[in-house]
C-alpha positions as CSV (number, residue, x, y, z in Angstrom):
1,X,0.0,0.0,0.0
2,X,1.1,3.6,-0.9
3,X,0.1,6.9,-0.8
4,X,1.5,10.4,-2.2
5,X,0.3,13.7,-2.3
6,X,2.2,16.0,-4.8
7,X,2.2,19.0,-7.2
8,X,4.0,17.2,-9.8
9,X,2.3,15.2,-12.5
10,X,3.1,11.4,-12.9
11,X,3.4,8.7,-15.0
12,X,1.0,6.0,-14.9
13,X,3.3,3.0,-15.9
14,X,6.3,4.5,-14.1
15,X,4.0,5.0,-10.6
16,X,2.6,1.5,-11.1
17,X,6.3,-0.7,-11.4
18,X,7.4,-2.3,-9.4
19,X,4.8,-2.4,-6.5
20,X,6.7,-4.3,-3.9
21,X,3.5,-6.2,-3.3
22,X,2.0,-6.8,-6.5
23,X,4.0,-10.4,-7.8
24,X,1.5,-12.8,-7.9
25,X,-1.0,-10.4,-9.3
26,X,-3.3,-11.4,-12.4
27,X,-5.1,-8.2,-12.2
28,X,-3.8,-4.7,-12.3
29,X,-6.4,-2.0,-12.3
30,X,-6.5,1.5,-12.5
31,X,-8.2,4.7,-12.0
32,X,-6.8,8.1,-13.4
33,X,-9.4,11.4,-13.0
34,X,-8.5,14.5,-14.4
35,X,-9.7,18.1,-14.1
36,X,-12.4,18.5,-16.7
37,X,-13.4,21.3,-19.2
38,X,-17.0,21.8,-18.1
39,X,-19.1,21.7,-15.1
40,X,-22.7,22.6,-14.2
41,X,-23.0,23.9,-17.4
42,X,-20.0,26.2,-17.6
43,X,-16.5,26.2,-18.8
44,X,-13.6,25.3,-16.4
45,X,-10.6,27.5,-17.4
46,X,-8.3,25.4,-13.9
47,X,-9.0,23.9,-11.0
48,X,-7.1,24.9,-7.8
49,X,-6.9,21.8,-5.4
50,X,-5.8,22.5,-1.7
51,X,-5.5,20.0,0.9
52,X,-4.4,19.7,4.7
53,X,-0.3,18.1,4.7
54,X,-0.4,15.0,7.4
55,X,-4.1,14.7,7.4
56,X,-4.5,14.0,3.8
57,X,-1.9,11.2,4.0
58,X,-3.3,9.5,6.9
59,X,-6.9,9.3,5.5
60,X,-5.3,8.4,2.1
61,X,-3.7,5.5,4.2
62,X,-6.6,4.2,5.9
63,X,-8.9,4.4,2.8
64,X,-6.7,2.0,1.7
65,X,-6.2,-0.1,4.5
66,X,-10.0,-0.5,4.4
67,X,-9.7,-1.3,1.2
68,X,-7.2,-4.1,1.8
69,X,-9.7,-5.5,4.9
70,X,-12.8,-5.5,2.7
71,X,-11.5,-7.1,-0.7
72,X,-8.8,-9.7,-1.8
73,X,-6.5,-7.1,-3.1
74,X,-2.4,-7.6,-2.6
75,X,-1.5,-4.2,-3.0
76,X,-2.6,-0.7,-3.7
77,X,-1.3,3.0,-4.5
78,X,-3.1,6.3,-4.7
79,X,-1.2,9.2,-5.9
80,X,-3.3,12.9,-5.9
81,X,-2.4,16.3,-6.7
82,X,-2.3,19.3,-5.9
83,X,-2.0,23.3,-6.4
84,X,-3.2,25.1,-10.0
85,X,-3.9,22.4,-12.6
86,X,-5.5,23.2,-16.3
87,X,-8.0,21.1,-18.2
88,X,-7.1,17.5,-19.2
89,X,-4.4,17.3,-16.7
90,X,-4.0,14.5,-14.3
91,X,-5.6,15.0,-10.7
92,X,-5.6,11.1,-9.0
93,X,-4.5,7.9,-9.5
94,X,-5.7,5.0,-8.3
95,X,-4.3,1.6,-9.0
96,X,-5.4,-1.7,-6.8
97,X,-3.3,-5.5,-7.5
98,X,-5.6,-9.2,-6.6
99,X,-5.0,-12.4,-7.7
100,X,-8.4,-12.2,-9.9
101,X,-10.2,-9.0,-12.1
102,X,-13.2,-8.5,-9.8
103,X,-11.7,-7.9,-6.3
104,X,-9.4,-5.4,-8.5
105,X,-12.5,-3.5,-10.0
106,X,-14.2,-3.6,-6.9
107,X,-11.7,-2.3,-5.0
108,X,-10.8,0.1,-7.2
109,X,-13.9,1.6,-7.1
110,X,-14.3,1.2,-3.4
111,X,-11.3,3.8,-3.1
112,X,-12.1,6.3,-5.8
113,X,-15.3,6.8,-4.7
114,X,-14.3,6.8,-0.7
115,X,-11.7,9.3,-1.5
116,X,-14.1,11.9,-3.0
117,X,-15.9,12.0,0.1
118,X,-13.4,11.7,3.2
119,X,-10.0,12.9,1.7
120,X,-9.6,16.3,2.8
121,X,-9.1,17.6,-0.4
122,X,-10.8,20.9,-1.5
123,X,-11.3,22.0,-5.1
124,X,-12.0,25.0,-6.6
125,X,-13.0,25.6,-10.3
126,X,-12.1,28.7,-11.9
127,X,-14.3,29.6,-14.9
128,X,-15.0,32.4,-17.0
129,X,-18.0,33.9,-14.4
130,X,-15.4,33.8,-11.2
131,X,-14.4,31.1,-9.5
132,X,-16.1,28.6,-7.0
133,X,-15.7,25.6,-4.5
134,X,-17.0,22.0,-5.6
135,X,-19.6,20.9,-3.3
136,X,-20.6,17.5,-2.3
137,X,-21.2,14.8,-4.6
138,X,-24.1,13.0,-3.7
139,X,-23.6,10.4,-6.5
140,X,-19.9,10.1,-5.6
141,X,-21.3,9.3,-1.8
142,X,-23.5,6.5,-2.7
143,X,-21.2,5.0,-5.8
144,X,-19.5,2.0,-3.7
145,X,-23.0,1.1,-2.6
146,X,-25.1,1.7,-5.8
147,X,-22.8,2.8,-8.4
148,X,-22.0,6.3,-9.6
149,X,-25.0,8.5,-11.3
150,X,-24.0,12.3,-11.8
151,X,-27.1,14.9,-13.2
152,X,-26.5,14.1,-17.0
153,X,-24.2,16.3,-18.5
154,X,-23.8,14.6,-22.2
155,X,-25.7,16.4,-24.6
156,X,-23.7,19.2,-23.3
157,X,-20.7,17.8,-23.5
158,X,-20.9,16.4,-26.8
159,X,-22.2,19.5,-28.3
160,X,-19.2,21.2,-26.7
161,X,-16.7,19.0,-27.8
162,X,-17.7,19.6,-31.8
């Protein structure tokens, strides 16, 4: 299991060798969210992220420790950012090693979702009307129990991606 918080960007592949406890491992999955270009129906120029050093690690840690309790998993790393970031760029990774593919996706899933709501991590998007803090996720809240529903957002977003 590991955990870093940093301002620097990483490298899926190079974060994800050589996990000391990942041999054995026929299932490697992984999460990576980035900082999107719209949001409630406006454009997101950056997103600030701030969050509290010490704290942040230690609820990083035992997100994943009750990851590690509740599925079959052999290993684990989470990996978020912060300070100014811009659209498209990397915000978290999560990456979760198990014997077999659905402990993997479960836990995987387990942590992204657990992380969005206990990490103390704050996020602010900065768009073209000023800038404001991201709220709760209600959908984010309830996705390890009944999986992840946000207000729908695609006709928007595929009309703004033409």
């Amino acid at each position: 299991m590991q955990v870093k918080v940093q301002a620097e960007d990483f490298d899926v592949s190079a974060e994800c060798a050589g996990m000391p406890e990942s041999r054995g491992a026929g299932a490697l999955v992984t999460f990576v969210g980035t900082v999107r270009d719209y949001s409630d129906a406006s454009d997101i120029l950056a997103m600030e992220i701030e969050h509290y050093p010490g704290m942040t690690e230690k609820e990083l840690e035992r997100v994943s420790r009750d990851a590690a309790q509740k599925y079959d998993i052999l290993d684990s790393l989470i990996v978020h950012r912060y300070g100014a970031l811009q659209p498209e760029e990397n915000i978290v990774l999560v990456a979760v090693w198990s014997r077999h593919r659905a402990a993997a996706f479960d836990a995987c899933r387990f942590l992204i979702d657990v992380l969005k709501t206990s990490a103390p991590f704050w996020k602010k998007e900065i768009t073209p009307q000023g800038s404001r803090w991201v709220t709760d996720c209600p959908g984010c809240r309830a996705g390890s129990r009944d999986g992840h529903r946000h207000a729908p957002h695609a006709t928007r977003h595929l009309l703004h991606s033409r």
